[in-house]
C-alpha positions as CSV (number, residue, x, y, z in Angstrom):
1,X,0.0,0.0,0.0
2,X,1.5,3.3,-0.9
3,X,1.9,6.0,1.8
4,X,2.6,8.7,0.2
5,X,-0.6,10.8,0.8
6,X,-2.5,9.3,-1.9
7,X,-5.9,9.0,-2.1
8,X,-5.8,5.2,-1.6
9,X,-3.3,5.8,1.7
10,X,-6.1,7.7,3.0
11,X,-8.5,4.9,3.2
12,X,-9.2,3.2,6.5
13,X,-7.3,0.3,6.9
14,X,-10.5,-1.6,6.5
15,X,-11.8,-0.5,3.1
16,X,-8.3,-0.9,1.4
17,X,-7.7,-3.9,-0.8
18,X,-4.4,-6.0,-0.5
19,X,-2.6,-7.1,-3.6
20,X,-4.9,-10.0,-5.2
21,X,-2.1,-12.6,-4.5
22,X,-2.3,-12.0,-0.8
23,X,-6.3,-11.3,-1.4
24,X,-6.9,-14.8,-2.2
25,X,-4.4,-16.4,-0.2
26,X,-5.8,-14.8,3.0
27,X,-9.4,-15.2,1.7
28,X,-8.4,-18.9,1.9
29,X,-7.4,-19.0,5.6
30,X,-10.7,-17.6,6.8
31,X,-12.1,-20.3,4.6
32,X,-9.8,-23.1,6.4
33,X,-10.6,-21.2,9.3
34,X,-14.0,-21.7,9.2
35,X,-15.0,-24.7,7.1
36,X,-15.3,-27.5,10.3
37,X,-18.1,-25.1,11.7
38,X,-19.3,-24.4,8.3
39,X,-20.6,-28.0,7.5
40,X,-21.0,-29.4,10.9
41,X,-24.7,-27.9,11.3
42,X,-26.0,-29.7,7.3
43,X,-24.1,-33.2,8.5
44,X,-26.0,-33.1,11.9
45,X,-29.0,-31.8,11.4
46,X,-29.3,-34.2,7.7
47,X,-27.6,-37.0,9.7
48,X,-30.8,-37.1,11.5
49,X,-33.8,-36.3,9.4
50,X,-32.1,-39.2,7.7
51,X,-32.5,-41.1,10.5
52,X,-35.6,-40.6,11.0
53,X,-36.3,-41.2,7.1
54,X,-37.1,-37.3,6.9
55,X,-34.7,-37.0,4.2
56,X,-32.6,-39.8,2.0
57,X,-28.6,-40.5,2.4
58,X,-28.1,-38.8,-1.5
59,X,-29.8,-35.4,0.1
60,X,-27.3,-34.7,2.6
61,X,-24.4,-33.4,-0.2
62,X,-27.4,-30.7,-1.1
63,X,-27.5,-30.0,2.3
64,X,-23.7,-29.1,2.5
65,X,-22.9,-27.5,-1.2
66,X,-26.2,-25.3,-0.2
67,X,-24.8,-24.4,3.0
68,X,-21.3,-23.3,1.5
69,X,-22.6,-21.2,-1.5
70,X,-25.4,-19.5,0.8
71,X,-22.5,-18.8,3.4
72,X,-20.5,-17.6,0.7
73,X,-23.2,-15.0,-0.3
74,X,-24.1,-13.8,3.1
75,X,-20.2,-13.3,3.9
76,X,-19.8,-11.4,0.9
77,X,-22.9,-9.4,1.8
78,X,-21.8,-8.4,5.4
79,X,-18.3,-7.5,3.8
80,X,-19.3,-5.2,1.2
81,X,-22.5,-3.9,2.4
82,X,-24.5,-2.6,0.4
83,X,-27.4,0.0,1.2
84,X,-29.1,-1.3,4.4
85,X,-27.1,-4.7,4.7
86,X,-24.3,-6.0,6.1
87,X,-21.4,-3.7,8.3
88,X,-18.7,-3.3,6.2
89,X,-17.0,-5.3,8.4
90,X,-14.4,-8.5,8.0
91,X,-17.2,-11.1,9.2
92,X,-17.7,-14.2,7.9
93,X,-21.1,-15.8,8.1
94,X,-21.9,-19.8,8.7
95,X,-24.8,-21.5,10.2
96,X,-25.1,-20.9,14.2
97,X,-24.9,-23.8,16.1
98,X,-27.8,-22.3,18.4
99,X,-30.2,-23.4,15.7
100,X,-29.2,-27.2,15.7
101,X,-31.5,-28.7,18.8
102,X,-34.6,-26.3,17.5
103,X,-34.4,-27.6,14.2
104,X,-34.3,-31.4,14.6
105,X,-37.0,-31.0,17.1
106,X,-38.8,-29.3,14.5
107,X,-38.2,-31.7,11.6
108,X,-39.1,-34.6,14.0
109,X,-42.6,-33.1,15.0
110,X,-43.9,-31.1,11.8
111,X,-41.3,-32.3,8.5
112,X,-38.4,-30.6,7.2
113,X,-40.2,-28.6,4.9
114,X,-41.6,-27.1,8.7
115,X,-37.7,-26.3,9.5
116,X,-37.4,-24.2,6.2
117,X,-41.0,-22.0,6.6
118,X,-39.5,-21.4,10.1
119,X,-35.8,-20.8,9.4
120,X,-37.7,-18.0,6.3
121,X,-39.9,-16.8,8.8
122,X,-36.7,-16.7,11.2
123,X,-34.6,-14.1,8.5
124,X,-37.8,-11.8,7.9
125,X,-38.2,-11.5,11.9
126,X,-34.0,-10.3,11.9
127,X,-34.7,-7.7,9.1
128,X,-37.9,-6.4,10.7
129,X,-36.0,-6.5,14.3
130,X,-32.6,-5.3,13.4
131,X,-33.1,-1.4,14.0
132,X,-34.6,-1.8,17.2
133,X,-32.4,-4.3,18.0
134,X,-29.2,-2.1,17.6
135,X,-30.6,0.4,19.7
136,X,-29.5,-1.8,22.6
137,X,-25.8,-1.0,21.7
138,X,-26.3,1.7,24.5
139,X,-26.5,-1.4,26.9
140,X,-23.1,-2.3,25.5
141,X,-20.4,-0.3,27.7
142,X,-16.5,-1.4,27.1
143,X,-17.5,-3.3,30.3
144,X,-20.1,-5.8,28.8
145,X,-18.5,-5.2,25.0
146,X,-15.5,-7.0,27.2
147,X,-17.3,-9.8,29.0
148,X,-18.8,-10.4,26.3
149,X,-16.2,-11.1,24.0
150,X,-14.3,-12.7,26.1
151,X,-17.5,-15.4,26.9
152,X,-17.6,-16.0,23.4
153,X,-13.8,-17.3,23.1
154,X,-13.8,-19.2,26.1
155,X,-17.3,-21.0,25.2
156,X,-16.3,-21.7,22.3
157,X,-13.0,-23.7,23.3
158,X,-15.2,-26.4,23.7
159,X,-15.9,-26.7,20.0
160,X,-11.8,-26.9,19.3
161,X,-11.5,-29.4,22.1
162,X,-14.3,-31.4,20.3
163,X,-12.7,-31.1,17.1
164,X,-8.8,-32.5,18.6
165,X,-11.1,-35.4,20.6
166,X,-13.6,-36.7,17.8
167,X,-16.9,-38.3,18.8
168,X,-17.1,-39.6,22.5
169,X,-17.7,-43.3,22.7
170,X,-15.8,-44.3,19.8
171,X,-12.5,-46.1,19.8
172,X,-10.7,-43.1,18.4
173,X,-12.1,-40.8,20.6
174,X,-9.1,-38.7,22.7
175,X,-6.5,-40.8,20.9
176,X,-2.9,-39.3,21.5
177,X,-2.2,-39.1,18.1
178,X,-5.1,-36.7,17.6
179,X,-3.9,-34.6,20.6
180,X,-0.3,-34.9,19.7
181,X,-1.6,-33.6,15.4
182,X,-3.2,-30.9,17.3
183,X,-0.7,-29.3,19.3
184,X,2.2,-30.0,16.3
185,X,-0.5,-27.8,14.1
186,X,-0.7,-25.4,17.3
187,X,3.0,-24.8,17.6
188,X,3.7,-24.4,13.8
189,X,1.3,-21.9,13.9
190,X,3.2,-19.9,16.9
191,X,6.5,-20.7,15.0
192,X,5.7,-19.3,11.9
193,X,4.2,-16.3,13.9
194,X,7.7,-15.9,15.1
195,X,9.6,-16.5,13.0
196,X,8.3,-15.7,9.2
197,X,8.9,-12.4,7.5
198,X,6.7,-9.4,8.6
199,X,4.6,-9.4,5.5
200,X,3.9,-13.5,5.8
201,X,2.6,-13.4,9.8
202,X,-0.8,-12.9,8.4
203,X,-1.1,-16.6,7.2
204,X,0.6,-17.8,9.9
205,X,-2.2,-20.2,10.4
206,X,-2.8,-21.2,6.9
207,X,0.8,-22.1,7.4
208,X,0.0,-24.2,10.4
209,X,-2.8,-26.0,9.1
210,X,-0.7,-26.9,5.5
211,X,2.0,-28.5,7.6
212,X,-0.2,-30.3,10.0
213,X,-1.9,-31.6,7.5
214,X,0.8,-33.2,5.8
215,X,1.5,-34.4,9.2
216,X,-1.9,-35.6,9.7
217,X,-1.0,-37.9,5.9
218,X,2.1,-39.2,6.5
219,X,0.3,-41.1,9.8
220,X,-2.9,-41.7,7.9
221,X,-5.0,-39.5,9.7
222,X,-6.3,-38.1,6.1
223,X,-9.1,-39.6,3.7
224,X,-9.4,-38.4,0.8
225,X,-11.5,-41.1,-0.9
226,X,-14.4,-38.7,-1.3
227,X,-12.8,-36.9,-4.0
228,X,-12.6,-38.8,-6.7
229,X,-16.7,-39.6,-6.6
230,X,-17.7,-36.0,-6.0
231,X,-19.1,-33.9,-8.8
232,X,-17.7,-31.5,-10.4
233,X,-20.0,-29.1,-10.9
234,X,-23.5,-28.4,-9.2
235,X,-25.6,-26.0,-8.3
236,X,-27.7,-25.3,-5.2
237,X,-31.6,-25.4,-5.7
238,X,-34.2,-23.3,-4.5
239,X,-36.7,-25.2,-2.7
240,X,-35.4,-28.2,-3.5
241,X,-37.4,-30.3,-1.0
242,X,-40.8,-28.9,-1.5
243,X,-42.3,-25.0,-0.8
244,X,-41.9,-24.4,2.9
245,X,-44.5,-25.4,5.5
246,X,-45.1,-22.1,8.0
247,X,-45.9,-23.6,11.4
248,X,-46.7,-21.3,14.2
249,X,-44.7,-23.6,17.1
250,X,-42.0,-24.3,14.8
251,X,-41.8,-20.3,13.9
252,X,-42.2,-18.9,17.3
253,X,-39.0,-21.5,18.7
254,X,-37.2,-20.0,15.4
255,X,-37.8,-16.3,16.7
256,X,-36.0,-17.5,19.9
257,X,-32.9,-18.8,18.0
258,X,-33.6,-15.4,15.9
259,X,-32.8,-13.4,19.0
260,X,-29.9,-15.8,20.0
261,X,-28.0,-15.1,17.1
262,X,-28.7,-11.3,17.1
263,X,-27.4,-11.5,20.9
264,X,-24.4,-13.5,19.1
265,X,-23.7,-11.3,16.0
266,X,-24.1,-8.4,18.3
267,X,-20.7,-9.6,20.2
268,X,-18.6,-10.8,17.3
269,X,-19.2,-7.1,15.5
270,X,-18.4,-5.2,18.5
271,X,-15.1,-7.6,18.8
272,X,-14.0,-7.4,15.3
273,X,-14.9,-3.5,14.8
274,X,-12.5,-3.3,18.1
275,X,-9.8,-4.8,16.5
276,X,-9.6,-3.3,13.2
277,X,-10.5,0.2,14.4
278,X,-13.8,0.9,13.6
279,X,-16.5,1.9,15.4
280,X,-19.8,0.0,15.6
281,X,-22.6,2.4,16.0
282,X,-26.2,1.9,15.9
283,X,-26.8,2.2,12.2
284,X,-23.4,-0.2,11.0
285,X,-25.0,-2.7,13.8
286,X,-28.3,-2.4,12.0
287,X,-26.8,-3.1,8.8
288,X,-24.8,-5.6,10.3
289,X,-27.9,-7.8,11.6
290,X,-30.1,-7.0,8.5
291,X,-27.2,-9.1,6.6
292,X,-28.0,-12.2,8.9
293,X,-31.8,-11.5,8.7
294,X,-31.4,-11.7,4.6
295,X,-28.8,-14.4,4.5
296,X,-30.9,-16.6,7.1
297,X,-34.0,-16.3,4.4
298,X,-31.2,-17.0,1.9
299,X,-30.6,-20.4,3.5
300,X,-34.3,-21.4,4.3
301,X,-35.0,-20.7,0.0
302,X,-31.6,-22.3,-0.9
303,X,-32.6,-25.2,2.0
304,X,-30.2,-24.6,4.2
305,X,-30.3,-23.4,7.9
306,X,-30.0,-19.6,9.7
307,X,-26.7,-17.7,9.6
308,X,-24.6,-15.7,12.1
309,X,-21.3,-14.2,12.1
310,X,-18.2,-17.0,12.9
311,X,-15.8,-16.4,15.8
312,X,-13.6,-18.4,14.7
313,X,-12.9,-16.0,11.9
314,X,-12.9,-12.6,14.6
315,X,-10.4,-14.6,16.2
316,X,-8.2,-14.8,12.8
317,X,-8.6,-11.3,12.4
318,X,-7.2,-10.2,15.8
319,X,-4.4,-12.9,15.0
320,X,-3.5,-12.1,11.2
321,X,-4.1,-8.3,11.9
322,X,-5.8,-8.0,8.3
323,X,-8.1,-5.6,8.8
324,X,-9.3,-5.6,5.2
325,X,-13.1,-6.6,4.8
326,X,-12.3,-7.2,1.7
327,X,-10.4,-10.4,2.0
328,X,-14.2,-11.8,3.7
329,X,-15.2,-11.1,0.3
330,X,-12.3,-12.8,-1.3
331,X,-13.3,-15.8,1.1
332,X,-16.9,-15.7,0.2
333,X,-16.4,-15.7,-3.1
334,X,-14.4,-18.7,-2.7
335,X,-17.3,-20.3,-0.4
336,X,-19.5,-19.9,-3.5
337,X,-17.4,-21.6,-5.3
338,X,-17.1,-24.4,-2.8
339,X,-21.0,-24.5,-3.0
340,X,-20.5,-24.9,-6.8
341,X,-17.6,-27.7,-7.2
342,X,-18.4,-30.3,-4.9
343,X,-14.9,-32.0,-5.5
344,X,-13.4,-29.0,-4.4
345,X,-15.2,-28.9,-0.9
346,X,-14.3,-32.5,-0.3
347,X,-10.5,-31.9,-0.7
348,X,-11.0,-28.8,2.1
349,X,-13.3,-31.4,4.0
350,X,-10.3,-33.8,3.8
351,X,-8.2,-31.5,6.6
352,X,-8.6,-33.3,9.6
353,X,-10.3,-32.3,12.3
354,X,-7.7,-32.6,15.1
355,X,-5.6,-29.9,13.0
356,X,-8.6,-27.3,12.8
357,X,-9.1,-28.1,16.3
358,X,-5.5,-27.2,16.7
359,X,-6.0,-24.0,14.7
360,X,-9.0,-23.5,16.6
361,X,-7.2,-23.2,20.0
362,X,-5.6,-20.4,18.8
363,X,-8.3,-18.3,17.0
364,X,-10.7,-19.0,20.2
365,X,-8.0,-18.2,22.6
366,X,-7.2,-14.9,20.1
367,X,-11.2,-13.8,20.4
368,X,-10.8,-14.5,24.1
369,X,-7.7,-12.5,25.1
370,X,-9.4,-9.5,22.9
371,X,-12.3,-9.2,25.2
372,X,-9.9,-9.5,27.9
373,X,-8.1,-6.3,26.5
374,X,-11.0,-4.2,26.1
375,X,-11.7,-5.5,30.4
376,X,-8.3,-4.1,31.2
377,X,-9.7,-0.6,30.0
378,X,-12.4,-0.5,32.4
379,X,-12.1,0.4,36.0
380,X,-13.3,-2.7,37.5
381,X,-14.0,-1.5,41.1
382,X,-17.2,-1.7,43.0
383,X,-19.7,-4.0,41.5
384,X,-18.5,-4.3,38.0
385,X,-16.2,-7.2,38.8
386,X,-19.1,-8.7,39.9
387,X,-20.7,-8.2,36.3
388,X,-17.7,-10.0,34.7
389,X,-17.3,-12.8,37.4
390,X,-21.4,-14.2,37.9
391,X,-21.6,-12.9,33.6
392,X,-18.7,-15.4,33.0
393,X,-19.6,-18.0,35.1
394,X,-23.3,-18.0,33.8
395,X,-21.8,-18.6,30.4
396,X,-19.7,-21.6,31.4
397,X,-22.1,-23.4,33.1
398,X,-24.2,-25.0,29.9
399,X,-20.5,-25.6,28.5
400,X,-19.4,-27.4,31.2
401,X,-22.7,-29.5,31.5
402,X,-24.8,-29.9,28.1
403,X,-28.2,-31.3,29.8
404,X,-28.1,-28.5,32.3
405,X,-31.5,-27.5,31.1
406,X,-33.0,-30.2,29.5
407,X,-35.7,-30.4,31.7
408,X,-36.5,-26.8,31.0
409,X,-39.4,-25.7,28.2
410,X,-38.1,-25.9,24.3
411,X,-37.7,-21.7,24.4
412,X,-36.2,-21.6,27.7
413,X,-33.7,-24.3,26.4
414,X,-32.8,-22.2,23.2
415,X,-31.6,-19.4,25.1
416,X,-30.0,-20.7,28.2
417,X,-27.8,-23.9,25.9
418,X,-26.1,-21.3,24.5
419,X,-23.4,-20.1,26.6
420,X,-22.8,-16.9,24.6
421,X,-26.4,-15.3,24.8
422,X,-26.8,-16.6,28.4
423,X,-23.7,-14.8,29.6
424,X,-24.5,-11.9,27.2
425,X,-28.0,-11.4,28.4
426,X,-26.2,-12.0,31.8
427,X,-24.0,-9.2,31.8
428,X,-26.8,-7.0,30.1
429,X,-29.0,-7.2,33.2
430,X,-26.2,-7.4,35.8
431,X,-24.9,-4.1,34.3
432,X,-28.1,-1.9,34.4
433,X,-28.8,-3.7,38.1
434,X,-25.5,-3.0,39.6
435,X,-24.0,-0.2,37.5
436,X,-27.1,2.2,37.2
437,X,-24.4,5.2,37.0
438,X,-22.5,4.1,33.9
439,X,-26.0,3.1,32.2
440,X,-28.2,6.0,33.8
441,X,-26.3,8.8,34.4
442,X,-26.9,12.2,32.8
443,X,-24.8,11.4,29.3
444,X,-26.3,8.0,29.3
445,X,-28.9,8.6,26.5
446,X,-26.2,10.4,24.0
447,X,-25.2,8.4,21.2
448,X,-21.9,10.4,20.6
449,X,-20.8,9.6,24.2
450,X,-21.1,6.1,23.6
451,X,-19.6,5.7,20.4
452,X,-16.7,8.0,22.4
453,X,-16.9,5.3,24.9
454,X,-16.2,2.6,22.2
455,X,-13.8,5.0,20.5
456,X,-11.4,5.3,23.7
457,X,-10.9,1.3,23.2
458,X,-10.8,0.9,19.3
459,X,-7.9,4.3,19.4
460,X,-5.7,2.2,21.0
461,X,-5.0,-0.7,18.2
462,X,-2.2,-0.8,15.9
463,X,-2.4,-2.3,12.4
C-alpha cells in the first residue's frame, strides 16, 4: 500500500484492498478457518432427518454444497455492504450452532419442509427487528463489550476441544495421536508467527494448518477417498425439497434462535470493529444484523439453515491483523465456489479435524484474550467485577454440562444452551442492576458519548 498521501493511503485500513495474490491467499485461511463449523450444522442436522427417514442419504451433499454457497453469499454481503445490509466489516457468516436442537425438534414433530418456513420466517423477523435491536448497543459499555467477547472465546474452546477429541464413545475418541496432530499444528502456527517475514505473519495459520496436514497424511489420519466420486460441478436449488410449511410452534421456537443469534452477531461485530479500528454504531449494527436476517431467508430458500457471524474468523482477524473486509469477500467468493464444485469442498473437508481443532485453540483463545483487553480498559471497582465474574460463570455453566436445562421448556432451552447469549444477556442485566451510574447517568442517552466510549478502546489498536 503506498503512503505517500495518496488518495488510496487515506483509506481506513479496513476499506483498502491487499494485492490479489495475498487477497486470495488470506481469503483462503478464513475459509480453512472456518469450514469445520461451516458444514458441521447440514451433516447433523441431515444426519438425523435421515434417521428418522425425513430426508434420504443422496440429500445430505445438497445440504452441504447449499450451505457453502449461501455462506459464501451472506459473507460477501456483510463485507461489502450494500445499502441497508451487512457492516462493512471483516465477518464471515456460517450457520449458528444455536439453531441445531430447534431444528431437529422441529423436523421430528412437523417435516423438514416445517424447518425451512420457520428458518424464512426466522430471516424476515431479523430484518424487521434489526433497528430496534441495535438500539441496545447503548447497553453495551467497554464493560459488557469486554465480557462479552471474552465469553464467546472461552465457550467456544469447547468446539476446538471437540474437534482435537472426535466423537465420544468411539474407539478413536481422545486418541494421542489426535492430541499430539493438534498441538504440532498449534506450535507451527506460533512458529511461523515468530519467526516468518513481517509481511507473511498474516497466514501464519494457513501455514500451520498446511503443515499439519501433511503431518496428519504421512500417519494416515487423512481420507481423501471422497474426491474422486464428488461432482464437479453443481448447483444449489431453491426449494429443493418442497415450498416451505409455516408452522406457528416451529416459527415462534425459530424467533427464539432469531434473538440468540442477534445477541451473538451483536458480540462478534463489537469484537472485530474493536480490532480493526472501527467503530460499531447503531446504524453499522443495524446493517450488520439485516445481513444475517437476509442471508438466514437465503438459507431457508436455498434449503439450508439460519446464519450468524463466525468467531472463529474474529479470532483470525485479531491474530493475522488483516483488517481488510475485503479479503471476507475474497473468502466468500471462494465459499461460492465451494457451494458450486463439490470436489473442491471434499478436498477442504479432507483436513482433519484434530488440525482445525489445533488452529482453533488459537483463534478462540485470540477472540478471548481481545475481550480480555478491552476489560483491562475499564475500571473494574465496586460491583462491575461482579458483572464480569457471575456474567462469565453463567456462560460456562451449559459448556461445562450440556443437559443442564434439559428439563426446562423448548424456548427456555434455546436461550439458556447457549453459553454466549446466556452470559451476554447475563452481563446485560447485571450491568443496568448493579451499575445504574454508567448506564443511567446524565450522558447516558447520548449516542456520541457512547460511540466515544467505544472509540477510547478501538484508538488504542495498531495495524
Amino acid at each position: 500500500m503506498s503512503t505517500t498521501g495518496s488518495p488510496v493511503a487515506a483509506k481506513h485500513p479496513v476499506d483498502q484492498v491487499p494485492p490479489i495474490p495475498q487477497l486470495l491467499i488470506l481469503g483462503f485461511q478464513h475459509v480453512l478457518a472456518m469450514y469445520a463449523g461451516a458444514v458441521a450444522v447440514p451433516l447433523i442436522v441431515g444426519g438425523a432427518m435421515i434417521a428418522q427417514h425425513k430426508l434420504n442419504p443422496p440429500d445430505l451433499p445438497h445440504l452441504i454444497v447449499a450451505d457453502l454457497f449461501v455462506a459464501g453469499i451472506a459473507s460477501m454481503l456483510q463485507a461489502t455492504g450494500p445499502k441497508y445490509f451487512g457492516g462493512r466489516l471483516p465477518l464471515m457468516q456460517g450457520v449458528t450452532f444455536a439453531a441445531v436442537a430447534p431444528m431437529i425438534t422441529i423436523g421430528t414433530d412437523y417435516g423438514v419442509l416445517a424447518i425451512y418456513g420457520s428458518v424464512i420466517s426466522c430471516g424476515i423477523f431479523m430484518m424487521l427487528l434489526a433497528p430496534f435491536f441495535a438500539r441496545m448497543i447503548r447497553f453495551f459499555p467497554p464493560l459488557v463489550t469486554g465480557t462479552v467477547i471474552t465469553i464467546i472465546g472461552v465457550s467456544l474452546m469447547t468446539v476446538a476441544a471437540g474437534w482435537i477429541s472426535g466423537t465420544a464413545g468411539t474407539n478413536t475418541f481422545a486418541n494421542p495421536s489426535k492430541i499430539g496432530i493438534a498441538f504440532f499444528t498449534l506450535v507451527c502456527i506460533v512458529l511461523a508467527n515468530r519467526l516468518l517475514p513481517a509481511h507473511w505473519k498474516s497466514i501464519s495459520v494457513l501455514v500451520g494448518i498446511v503443515i499439519g496436514t501433511i503431518a496428519a497424511a504421512i500417519f494416515g489420519m487423512t481420507n481423501w477417498s471422497k474426491v474422486g466420486s464428488a461432482d464437479l460441478f453443481a448447483v444449489p436449488t431453491p426449494f429443493m425439497f418442497g415450498l416451505p410449511h409455516f408452522e406457528i410452534f416451529p416459527i415462534i421456537s425459530m424467533l427464539i434462535v432469531g434473538l440468540v443469534i442477534m445477541a451473538e452477531t451483536t458480540g462478534d461485530a463489537l469484537a472485530v470493529g474493536e480490532m480493526v479500528g472501527r467503530t460499531v454504531d447503531r446504524r453499522r449494527l443495524a446493517d450488520t444484523l439485516r445481513a444475517d436476517g437476509l442471508g438466514t431467508c437465503l438459507g431457508g430458500i436455498f434449503n439450508t439453515f439460519p446464519y450468524t457471524a463466525f468467531a472463529q474468523n474474529v479470532g483470525l482477524v485479531g491474530l493475522s491483523k488483516v483488517r481488510s473486509r475485503h479479503v471476507a469477500t475474497a473468502a466468500g467468493a471462494m465459499l461460492i465456489v465451494l457451494g458450486l464444485i463439490p470436489k473442491m469442498g471434499e478436498i477442504v473437508a479432507a483436513i482433519p479435524q484434530p488440525v482445525l481443532g489445533g488452529a482453533g485453540v488459537a483463534l478462540f483463545g485470540i477472540v478471548a484474550a481481545s475481550g480480555i483487553r478491552t476489560l483491562s480498559k475499564v475500571d473494574l471497582t465496586d460491583n462491575r467485577l461482579l458483572v464480569v465474574a457471575i456474567s462469565i460463570g453463567v456462560a460456562m455453566l451449559p459448556t461445562l454440562v450440556k443437559d443442564l436445562y434439559a428439563q426446562f421448556p423448548t424456548w427456555a432451552r434455546t436461550l439458556l444452551n447457549s453459553g454466549i447469549s446466556a452470559g451476554a444477556l447475563c452481563a446485560i442485566v447485571l450491568n443496568i442492576l448493579l451499575d445504574r451510574k454508567s448506564m443511567f447517568g446524565p450522558d447516558a442517552d447520548s449516542h456520541d458519548d457512547l460511540v466515544e466510549a467505544h472509540g477510547d478502546a478501538h484508538r488504542g489498536i495498531e495495524a
